[in-house]
C-alpha positions in Angstrom: 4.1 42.2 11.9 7.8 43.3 13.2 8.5 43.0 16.9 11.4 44.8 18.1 13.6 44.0 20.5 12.7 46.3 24.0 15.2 44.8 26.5 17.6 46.8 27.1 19.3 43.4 28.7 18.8 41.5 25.9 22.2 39.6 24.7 22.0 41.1 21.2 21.5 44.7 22.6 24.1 44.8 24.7 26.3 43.5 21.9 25.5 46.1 19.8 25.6 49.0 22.5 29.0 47.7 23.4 29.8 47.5 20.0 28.7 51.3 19.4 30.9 51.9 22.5 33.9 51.2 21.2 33.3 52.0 17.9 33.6 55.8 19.2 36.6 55.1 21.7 39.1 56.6 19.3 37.4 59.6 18.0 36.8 60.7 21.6 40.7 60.0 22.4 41.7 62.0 19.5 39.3 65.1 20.6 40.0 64.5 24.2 44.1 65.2 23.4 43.2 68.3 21.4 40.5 69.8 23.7 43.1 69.3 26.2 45.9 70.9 24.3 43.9 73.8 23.9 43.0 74.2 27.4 46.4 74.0 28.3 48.1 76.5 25.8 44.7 78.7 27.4 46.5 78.1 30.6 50.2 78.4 30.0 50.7 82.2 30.5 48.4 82.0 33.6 48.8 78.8 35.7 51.6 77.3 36.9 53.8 75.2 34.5 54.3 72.0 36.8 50.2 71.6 37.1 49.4 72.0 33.6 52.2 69.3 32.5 51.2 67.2 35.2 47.2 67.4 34.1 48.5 67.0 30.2 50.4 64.1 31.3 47.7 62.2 32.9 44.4 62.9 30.5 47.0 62.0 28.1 47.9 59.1 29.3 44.0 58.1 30.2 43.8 59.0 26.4 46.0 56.0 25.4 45.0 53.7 27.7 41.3 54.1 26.7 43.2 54.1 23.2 44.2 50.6 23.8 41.5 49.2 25.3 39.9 49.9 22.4 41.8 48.3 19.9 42.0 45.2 22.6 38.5 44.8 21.9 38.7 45.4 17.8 41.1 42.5 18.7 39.7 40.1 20.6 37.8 37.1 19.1 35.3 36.6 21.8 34.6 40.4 23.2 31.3 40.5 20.7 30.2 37.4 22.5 30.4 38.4 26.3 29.8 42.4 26.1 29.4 43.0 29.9 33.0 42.4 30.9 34.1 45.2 28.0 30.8 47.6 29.2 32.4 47.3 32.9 36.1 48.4 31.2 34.3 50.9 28.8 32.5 52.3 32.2 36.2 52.3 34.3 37.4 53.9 31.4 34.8 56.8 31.1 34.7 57.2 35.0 39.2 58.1 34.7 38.5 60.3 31.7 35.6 62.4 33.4 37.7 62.5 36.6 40.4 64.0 34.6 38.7 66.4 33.2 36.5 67.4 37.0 40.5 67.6 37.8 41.1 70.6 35.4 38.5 71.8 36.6 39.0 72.0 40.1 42.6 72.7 40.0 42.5 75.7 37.3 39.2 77.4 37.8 40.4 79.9 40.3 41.5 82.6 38.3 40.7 85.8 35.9 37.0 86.1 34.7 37.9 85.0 31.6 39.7 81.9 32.8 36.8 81.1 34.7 34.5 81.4 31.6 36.7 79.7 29.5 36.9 76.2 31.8 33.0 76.7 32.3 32.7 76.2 28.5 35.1 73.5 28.3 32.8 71.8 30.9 30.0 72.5 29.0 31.4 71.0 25.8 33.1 67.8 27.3 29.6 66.9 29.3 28.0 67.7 26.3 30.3 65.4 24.2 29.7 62.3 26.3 26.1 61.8 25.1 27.0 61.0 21.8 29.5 58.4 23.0 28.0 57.0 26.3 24.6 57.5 25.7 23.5 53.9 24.7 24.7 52.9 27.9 23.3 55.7 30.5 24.6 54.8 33.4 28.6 55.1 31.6 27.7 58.5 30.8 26.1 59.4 34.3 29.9 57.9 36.0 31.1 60.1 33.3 29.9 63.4 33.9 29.8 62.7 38.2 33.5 63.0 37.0 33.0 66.2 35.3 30.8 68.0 36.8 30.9 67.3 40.5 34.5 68.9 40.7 33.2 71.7 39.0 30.4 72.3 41.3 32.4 72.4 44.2 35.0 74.9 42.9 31.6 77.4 41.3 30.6 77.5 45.3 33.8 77.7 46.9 35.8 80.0 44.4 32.4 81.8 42.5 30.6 85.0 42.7 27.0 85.4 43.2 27.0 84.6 39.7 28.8 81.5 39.8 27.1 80.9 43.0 24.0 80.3 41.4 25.1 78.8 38.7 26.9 76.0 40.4 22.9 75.7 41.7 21.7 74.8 38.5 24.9 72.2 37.8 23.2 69.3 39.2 19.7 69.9 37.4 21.9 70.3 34.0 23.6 66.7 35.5 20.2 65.3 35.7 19.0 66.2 32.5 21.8 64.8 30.7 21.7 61.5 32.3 18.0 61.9 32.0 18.4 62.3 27.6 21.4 59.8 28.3 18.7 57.0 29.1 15.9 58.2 26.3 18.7 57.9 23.6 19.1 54.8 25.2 15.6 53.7 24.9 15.7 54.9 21.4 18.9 53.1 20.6 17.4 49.3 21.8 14.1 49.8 19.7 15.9 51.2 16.8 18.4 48.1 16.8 15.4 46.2 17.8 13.3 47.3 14.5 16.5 46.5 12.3 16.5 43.0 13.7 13.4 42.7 13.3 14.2 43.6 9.9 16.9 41.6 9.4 15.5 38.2 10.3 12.3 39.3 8.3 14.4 39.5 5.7 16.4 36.2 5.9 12.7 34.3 6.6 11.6 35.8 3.1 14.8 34.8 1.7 14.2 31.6 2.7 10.8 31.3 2.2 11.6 32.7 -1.6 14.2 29.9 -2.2 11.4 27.0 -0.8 8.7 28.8 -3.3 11.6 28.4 -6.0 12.3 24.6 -4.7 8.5 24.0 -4.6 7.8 25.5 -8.1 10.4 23.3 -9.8 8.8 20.7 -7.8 5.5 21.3 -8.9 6.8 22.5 -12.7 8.7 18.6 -12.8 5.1 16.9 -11.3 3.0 18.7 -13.7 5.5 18.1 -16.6 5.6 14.0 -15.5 1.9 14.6 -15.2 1.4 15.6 -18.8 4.0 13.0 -20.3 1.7 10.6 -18.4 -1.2 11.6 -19.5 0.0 11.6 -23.1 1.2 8.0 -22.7 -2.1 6.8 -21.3 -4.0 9.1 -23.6 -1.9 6.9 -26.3 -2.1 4.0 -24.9 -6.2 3.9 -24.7 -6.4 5.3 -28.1 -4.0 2.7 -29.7 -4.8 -0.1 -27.2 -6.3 -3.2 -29.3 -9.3 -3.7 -26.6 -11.9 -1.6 -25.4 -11.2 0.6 -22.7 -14.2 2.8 -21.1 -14.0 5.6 -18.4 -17.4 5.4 -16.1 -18.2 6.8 -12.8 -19.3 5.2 -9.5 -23.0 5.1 -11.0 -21.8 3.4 -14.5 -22.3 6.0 -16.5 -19.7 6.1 -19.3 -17.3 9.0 -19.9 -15.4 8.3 -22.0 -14.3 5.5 -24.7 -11.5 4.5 -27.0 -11.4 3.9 -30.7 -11.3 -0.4 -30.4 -14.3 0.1 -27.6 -16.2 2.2 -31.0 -15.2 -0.3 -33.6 -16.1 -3.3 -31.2 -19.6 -2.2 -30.1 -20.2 -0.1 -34.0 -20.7 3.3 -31.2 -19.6 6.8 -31.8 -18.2 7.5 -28.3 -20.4 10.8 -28.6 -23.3 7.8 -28.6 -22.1 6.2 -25.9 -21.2 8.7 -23.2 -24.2 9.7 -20.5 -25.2 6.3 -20.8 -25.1 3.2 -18.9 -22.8 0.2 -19.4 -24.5 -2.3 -17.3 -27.4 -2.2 -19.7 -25.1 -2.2 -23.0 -21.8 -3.8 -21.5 -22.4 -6.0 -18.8 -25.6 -8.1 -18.0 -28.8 -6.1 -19.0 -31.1 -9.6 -18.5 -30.4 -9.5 -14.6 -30.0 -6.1 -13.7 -31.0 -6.1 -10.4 -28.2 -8.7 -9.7 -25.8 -6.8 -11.5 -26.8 -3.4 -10.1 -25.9 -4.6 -6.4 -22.5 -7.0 -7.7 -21.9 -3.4 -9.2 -22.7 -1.3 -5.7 -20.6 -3.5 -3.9 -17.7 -3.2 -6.4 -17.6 0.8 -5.8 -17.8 0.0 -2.3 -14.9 -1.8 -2.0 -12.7 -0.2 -4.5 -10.8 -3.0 -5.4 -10.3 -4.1 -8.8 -12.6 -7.2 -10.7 -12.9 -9.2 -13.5 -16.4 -10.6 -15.3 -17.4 -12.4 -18.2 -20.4 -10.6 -19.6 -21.7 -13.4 -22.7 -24.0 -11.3 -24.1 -22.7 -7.1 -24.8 -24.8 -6.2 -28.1 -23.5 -4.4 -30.6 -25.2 -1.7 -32.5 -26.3 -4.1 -35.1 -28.1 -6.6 -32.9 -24.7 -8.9 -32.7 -24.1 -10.8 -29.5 -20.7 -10.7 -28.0 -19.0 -12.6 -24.9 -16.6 -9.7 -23.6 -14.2 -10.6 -20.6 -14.0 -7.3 -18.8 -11.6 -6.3 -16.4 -12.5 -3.1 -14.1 -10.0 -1.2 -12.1 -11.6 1.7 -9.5 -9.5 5.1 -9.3 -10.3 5.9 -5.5 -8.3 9.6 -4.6 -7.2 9.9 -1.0 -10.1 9.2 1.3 -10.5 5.9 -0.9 -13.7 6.9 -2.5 -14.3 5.9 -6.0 -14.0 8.7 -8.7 -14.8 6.7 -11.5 -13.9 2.9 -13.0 -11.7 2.0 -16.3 -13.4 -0.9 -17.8 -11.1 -2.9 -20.4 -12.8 -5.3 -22.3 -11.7 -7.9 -24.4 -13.8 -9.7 -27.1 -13.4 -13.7 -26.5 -16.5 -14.5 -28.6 -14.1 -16.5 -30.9 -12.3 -18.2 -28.2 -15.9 -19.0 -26.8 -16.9 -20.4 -29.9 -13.1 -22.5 -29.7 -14.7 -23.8 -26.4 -17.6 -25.1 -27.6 -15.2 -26.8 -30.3 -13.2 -27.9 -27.9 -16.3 -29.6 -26.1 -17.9 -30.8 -29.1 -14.6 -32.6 -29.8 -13.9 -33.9 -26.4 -17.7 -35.5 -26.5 -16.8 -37.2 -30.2 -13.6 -38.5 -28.7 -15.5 -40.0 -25.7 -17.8 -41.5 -27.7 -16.2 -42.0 -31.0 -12.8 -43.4 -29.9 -13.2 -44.8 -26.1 -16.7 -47.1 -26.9 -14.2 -48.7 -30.1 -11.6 -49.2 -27.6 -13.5 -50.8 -24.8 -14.5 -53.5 -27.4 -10.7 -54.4 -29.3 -9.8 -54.6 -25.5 -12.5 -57.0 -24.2 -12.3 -58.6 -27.2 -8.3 -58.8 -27.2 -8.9 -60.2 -23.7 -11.2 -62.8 -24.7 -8.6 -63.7 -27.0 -5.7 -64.6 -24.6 -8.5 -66.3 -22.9 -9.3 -68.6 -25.0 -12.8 -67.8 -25.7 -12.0 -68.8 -29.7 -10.1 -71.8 -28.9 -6.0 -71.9 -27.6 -3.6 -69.6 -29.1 -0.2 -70.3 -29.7 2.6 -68.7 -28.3 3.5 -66.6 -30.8 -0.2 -64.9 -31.3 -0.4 -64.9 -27.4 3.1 -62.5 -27.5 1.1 -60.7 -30.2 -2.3 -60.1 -28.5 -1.0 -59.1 -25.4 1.5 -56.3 -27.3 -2.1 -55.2 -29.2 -4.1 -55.2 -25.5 -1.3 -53.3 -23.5 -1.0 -50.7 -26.3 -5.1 -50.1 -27.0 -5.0 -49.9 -22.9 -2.6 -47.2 -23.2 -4.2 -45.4 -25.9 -7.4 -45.5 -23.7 -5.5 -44.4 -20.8 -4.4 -41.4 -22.9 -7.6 -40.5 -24.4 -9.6 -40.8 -20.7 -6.6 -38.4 -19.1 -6.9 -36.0 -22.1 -10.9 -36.1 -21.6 -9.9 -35.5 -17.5 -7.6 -32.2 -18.4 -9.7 -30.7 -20.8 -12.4 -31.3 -19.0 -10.3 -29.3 -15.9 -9.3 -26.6 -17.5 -12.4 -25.8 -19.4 -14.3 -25.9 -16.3 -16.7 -28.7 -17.0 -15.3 -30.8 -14.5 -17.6 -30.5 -10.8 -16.3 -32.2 -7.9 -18.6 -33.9 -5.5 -17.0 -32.9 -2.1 -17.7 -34.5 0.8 -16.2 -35.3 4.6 -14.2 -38.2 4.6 -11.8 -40.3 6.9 -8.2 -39.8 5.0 -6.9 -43.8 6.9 -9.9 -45.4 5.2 -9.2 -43.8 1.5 -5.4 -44.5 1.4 -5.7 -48.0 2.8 -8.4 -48.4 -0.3 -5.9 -46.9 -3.1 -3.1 -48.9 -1.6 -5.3 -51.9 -1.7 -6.3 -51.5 -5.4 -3.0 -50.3 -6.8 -0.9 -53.4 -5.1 -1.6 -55.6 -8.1 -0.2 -52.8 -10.3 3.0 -52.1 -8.8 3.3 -56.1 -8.5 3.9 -55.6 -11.9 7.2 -54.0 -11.5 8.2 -55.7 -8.1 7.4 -52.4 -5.7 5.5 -52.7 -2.6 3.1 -50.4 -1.4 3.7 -49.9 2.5 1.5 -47.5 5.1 3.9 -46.4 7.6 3.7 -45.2 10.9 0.3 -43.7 12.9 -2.2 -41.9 10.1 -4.1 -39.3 12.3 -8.1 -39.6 12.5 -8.5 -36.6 10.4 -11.5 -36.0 8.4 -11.3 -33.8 4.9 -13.3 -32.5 2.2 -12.7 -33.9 -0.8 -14.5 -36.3 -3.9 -13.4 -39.7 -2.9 -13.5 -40.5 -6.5 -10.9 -37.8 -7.8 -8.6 -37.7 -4.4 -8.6 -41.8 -5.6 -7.3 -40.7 -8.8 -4.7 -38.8 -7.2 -3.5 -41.3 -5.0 -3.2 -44.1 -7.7 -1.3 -41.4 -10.1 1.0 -41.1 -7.4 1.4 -44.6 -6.2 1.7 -45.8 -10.2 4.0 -43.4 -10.7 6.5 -43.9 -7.6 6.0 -47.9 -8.4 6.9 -47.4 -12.4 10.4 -45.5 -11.2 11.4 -47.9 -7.7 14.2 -50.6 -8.8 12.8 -54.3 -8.4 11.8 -55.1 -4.7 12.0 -51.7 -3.0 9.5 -50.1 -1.1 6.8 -47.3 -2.0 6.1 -45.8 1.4 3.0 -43.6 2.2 2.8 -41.5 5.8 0.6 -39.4 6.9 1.2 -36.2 9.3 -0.5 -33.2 10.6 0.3 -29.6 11.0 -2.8 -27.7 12.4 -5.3 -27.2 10.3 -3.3 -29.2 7.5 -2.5 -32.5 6.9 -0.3 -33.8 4.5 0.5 -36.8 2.4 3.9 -38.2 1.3 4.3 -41.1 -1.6 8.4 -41.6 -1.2 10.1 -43.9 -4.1 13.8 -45.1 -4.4 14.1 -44.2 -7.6 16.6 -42.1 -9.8 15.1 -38.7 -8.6 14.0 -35.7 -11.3 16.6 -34.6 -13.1 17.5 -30.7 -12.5 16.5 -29.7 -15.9 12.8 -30.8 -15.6 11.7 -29.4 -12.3 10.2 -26.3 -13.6 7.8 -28.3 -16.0 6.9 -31.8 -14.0 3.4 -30.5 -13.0 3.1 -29.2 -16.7 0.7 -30.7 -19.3 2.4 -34.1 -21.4 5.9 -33.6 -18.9 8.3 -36.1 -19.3 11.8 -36.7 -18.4 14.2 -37.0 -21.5 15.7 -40.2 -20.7 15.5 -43.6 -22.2 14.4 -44.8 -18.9 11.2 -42.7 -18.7 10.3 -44.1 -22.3 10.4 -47.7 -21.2 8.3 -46.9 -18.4 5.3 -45.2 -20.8 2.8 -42.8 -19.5 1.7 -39.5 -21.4 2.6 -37.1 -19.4 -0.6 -36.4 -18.0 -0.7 -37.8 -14.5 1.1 -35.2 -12.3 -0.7 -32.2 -14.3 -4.4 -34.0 -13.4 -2.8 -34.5 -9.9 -2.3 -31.0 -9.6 -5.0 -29.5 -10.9 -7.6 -31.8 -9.1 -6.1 -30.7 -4.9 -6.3 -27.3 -5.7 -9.8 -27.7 -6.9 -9.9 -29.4 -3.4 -8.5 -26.2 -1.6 -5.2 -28.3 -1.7 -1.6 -28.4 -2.9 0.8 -30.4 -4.2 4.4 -30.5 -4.4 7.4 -32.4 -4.5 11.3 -32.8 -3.1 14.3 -34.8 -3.1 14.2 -38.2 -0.6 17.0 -38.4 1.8 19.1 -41.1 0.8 17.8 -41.0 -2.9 14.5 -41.2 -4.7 11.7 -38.7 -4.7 8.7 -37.8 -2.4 5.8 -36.1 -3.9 2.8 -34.8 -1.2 -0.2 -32.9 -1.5 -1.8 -31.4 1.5 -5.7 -31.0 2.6 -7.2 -28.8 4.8 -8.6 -30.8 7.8 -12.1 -29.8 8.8 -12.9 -28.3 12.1 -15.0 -30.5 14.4 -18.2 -28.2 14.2 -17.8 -28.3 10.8 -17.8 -31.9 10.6 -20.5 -32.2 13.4 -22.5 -29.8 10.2 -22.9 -33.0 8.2 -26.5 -33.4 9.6 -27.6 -30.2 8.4 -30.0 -30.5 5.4 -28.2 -30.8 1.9 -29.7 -28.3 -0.3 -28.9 -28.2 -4.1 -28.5 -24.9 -5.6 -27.8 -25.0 -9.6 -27.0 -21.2 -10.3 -25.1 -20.2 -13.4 -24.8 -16.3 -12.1 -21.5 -16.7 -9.7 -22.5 -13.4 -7.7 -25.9 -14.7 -7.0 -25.3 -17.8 -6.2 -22.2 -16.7 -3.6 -24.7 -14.9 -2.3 -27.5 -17.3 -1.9 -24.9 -19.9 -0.7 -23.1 -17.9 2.3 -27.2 -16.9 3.2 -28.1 -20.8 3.3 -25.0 -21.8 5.3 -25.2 -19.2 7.8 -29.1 -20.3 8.0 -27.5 -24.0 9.0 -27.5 -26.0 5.4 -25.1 -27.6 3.4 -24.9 -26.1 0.0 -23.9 -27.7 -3.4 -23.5 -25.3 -5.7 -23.8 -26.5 -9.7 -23.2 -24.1 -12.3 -25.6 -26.1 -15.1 -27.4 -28.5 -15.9 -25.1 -31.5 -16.2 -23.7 -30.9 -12.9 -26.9 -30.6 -11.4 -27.2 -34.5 -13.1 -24.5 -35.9 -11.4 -24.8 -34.2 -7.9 -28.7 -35.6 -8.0 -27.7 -38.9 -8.8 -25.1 -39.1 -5.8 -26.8 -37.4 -3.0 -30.1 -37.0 -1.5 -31.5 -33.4 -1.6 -33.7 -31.1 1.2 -34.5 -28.4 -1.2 -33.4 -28.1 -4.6 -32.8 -24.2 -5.9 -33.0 -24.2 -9.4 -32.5 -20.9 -11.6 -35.3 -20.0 -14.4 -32.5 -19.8 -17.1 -29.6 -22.2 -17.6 -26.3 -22.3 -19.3 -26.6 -25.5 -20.6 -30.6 -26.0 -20.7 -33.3 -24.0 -22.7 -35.9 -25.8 -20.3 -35.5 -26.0 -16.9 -39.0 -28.1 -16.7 -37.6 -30.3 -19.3 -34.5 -31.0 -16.9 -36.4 -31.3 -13.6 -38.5 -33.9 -15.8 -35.8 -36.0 -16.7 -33.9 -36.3 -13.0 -37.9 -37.0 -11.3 -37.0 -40.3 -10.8 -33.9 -39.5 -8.7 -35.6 -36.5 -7.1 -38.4 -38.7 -4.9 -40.5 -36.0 -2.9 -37.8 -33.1 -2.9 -39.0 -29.9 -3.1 -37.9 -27.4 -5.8 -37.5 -23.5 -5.2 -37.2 -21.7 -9.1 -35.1 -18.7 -9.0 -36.2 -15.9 -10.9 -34.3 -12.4 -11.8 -37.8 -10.3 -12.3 -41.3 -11.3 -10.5 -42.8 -11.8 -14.6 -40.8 -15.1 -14.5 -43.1 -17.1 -12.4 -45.7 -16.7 -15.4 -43.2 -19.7 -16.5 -44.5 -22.1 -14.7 -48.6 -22.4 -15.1 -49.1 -25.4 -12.8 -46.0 -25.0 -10.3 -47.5 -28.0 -7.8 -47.4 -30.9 -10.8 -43.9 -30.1 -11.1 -43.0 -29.7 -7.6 -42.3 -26.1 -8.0 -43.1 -25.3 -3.9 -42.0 -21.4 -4.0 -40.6 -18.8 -6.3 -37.2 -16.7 -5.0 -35.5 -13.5 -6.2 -32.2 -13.8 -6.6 -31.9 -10.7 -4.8 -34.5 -11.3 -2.2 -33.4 -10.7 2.0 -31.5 -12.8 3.7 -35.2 -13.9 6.1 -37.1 -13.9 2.8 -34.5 -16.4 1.3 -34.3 -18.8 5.2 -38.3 -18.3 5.1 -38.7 -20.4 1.5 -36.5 -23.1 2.7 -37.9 -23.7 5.9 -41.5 -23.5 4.6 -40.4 -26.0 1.9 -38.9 -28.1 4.9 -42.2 -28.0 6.5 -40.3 -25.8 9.5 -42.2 -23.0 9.2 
């Protein structure tokens, strides 16, 4: 809706009245010299010469100087931006050319009749003739006819008949009403220039708001043409992608499907649409588990990946699928639906259990062989057969060191395969760091005797306790230490120190040896690394030291590294994390065994049972569950109805009763119709039955009732 302006004070108003002012100036001048020309040629045969000249003279003269003031203002650079001085001038000016005229009036009105009627009309038409010009400033015009008309009234009294008389009565009412439609045409003028204002900046707001709609349509036209070309790229990309890609919403419901995701699963996607992937994609034996891993995913909206081993096909075929799952979440972070892109690794799990099979014959096909030519090579250089001369002596030991390095090889192979497959379970436990690096230093003396290095502790090892399996942080330290020995020159030091940086503490094996060359940096912690140099030949090794090194800290929540040693040589550390004190005080809590092959499940039952107060060793299968029973002492032992490794979990908990004494077992079932497994659950020591999605009390109830703290 338009506002006008309706102050008459308003800075633009009065630029514009003043404006309209003197925008009139010069036609007034031009009629005020020819009205007055007229009146005086009226006048020449009648009135004295001298007067009329004089009276020409001076509203001529007022003429021109109102003339000039006018074009001062046309001329002046500032006059539009402070009106009020030019009003005041405008008014002065108006006041001098009324007064002339009231002048003429007074001075020329006594007379004939006519000449009387005559100046009457001229009054008439000059008073009238003001409006036009001083109207939109009515207090100008009311100076300017007080000029005109007062004159004139005094001379219709003093000079008048009866006639005159009363119309020099009615003068002032006349006065009044022209300054009276002097200030309406004023009115009139401010809201008319208020109404094109108004106008005006309407007008430049819709021009502007017309060239931001044109800005914002490109805008949008450019998004919605990226939009498309990124559509078409993903739309391409999913149809030509080599793995399965599926669209699904928050519930798992699929959407939508690519062509590899129909030629994996033998699906038309019109098949597979409107129904769930969980029970064709994912894990339809434990649904329940997967339903709330699932619920939690969509609550978090962050992106996953799982190993489903058994997605059927349409056929009845089995497939391991490694599936990565990415939520879309729009601007409040809720999830709108879930690509799933799965990739078939039934192959590569079938190369695994290759891999494994092959690993097991080299244990037990190569190392048992090799065990025996060693003994027996040492038994040799013994003398158990009777002396040897020197010559078979050379011979022997060059056949011993060699089958030793060849075992060396095979058991470090066995150790990184066994890593990196996953097979490999580490027995953590809390441990004094001073009492363990003493130990390696102790055992790995007569080894760097070998090539005149000794093995030094220096300075003050803080009484830090750690985390770890003694066995494998052993390992490390005697890969270090055999390694910083091999590379010192004859009869240097191989110093160990120890220090502590909050909740860290690290561990530093310094040698004075040649240092890493610059080239190999990148690849020392790599698998079969070696330095090219003739040097690293002579001093053997396979490569495989620094990689198991490696590998084993960070299984211990650890890290390892390595830089230059001032004054030459190499320092290579790994760091720990040092356990709390309450965490260490937390070795009395009961040790509870949880073999769980589901990682979601047993996460969950694991953070339940250590809030509840227990220690919890998790074991994926069966054959860690072997080794963790036959170096600890168990509570409770949690032990899943189906495992990896196992088609008998009865058939396991059989063969470790002799390590298991009186320890109560807990099965863990995914649906209430497994605990028809077990018919006599006491023989076995089968003390309670557990969902794997059971409540956190229902889960702390079992275990303390097996405890006997119920």
């Amino acid at each position: 809706m338009l506002e006008p302006l309706q102050d008459a004070d308003a800075p633009e108003v009065l630029k514009e009245r003043c404006e309209y002012i003197y925008r009139r100036i010069l036609p007034a001048v031009g009629a005020t010299a020819v009205l007055s020309l007229l009146l005086s040629a009226f006048l020449w045969p009648s009135s004295p010469v001298e007067l009329i000249l004089f009276w020409q003279t001076a509203i001529l003269l007022i003429a021109a100087g109102y003339w000039a003031l006018a074009l001062a203002y046309q001329r002046s650079g500032d006059a539009r931006e402070h009106p009020q001085p030019w009003i005041r001038r405008a008014a002065f000016g108006a006041a001098a050319l009324g007064a002339a005229w009231g002048f003429a009036t007074a001075v020329f009105f006594p007379g004939g009749d006519y000449q009387q009627v005559f100046i009457a009309f001229v009054v008439a038409l000059v008073t009238a003739g003001g409006l036009p010009m001083f109207s939109t400033v009515w207090w100008i015009y009311a100076l300017y006819a007080a000029g005109v008309m007062i004159p004139f009234n005094g001379v219709l009294f003093a000079y008048g008949t009866d006639f005159f008389h009363l119309l020099g009565a009615a003068v002032p009412l006349l006065y009044i009403a022209n300054v009276a439609t002097a200030y309406q045409l004023g009115k009139a003028f401010s809201s008319a220039y208020g109404l094109r204002s108004a106008y005006e900046r309407l007008s430049a707001d819709n021009a502007a708001t017309q060239a931001q709609l044109g800005e914002q349509l490109d805008s949008l036209l450019e998004a919605h043409r990226e939009v498309q070309a990124f559509g078409r790229k993903l739309a391409l990309f999913s149809e030509r992608a080599p793995i399965a890609v599926f669209e699904v919403d928050p519930r798992a419901t699929i959407l939508d499907m690519n062509p590899a995701a129909e030629n994996l699963f033998g699906y038309a996607a019109p098949e597979m649409v409107g129904r769930n992937c969980i029970s064709m994609l994912l894990n339809p034996d434990d649904r329940e588990s997967t339903d709330k891993w699932w619920g939690e995913l969509v609550a978090q909206g962050r992106p996953a990946t799982v190993v489903a081993e058994r997605c059927l096909r349409r056929d009845g075929l089995e497939l391991a699928c490694e599936w990565t799952m990415t939520p879309l979440v729009d601007d409040d972070h809720r999830v709108i639906s879930v690509i799933l892109q799965g990739r078939d690794i039934t192959q590569q799990r079938a190369a695994e259990r290759m891999r494994s099979e092959f690993t097991s014959t080299l244990s037990h096909e190569l190392r048992t062989p090799l065990t025996s030519i060693i003994g027996s090579l040492q038994l040799l250089r013994a003398g158990a057969i009777g002396e040897v001369s020197k010559e078979q002596d050379e011979m022997v030991e060059i056949a011993e060191k060699n089958s030793q390095r060849l075992l060396d090889l095979i058991n470090e192979v066995l150790d990184i395969e066994k890593i990196e497959s996953g097979q490999l379970t580490l027995v953590p436990e809390p441990m004094l760091l001073d009492a363990l690096l003493g130990e390696s230093l102790r055992l790995n003396q007569g080894y760097a005797d070998r090539f005149r290095a000794n093995l030094a502790l220096h300075g003050e090892v803080p009484q830090v306790v750690v985390r770890a399996d003694r066995k494998r942080l052993m390992q490390v330290m005697t890969n270090l230490l055999s390694n910083a020995a091999k590379f010192s020159p004859p009869n240097s030091a191989v110093d160990v120190t120890v220090a502590q940086k909050e909740a860290v503490v690290r561990v530093e094996v310094s040698d004075r040896g040649p240092g890493i060359p610059e080239a190999f940096r990148g690849r020392i912690f790599g698998r079969f690394a070696q330095a090219d140099s003739a040097d690293s030949r002579v001093k053997g090794g396979t490569g495989l030291g620094l990689a198991i090194c490696k590998r084993l800290v960070e299984m211990m929540q650890g890290r390892v590294g390595f830089e230059d040693r001032e004054g030459g040589g190499t320092t290579f550390f790994f760091e720990l994390p040092v356990m709390p004190p309450e965490e260490t005080a937390a070795k009395a809590a009961p040790r509870v065994l949880l073999t769980e092959h589901d990682t979601v499940a047993a996460e969950y039952l694991s953070m339940v049972l250590e809030k509840g107060g227990y220690r919890v060793d998790a074991a994926p299968d069966a054959s860690a569950s072997r080794e963790l029973l036959g170096r600890w002492k168990y509570a409770v032992w949690l032990l899943a109805r189906r495992l990896r490794d196992a088609e008998d979990p009865l058939a396991l908990i059989a063969e470790v009763k002799p390590r298991l004494g009186g320890t109560p077992i807990i099965m863990l079932a995914s649906t209430r119709s497994d605990e028809a497994y077990v018919s006599e659950p006491q023989r076995v020591g089968v003390v309670d039955w557990l969902l794997k999605s059971d409540s956190r009390a229902r889960i702390l109830e079992a275990v303390a009732h097996a405890l006997g703290r119920a």
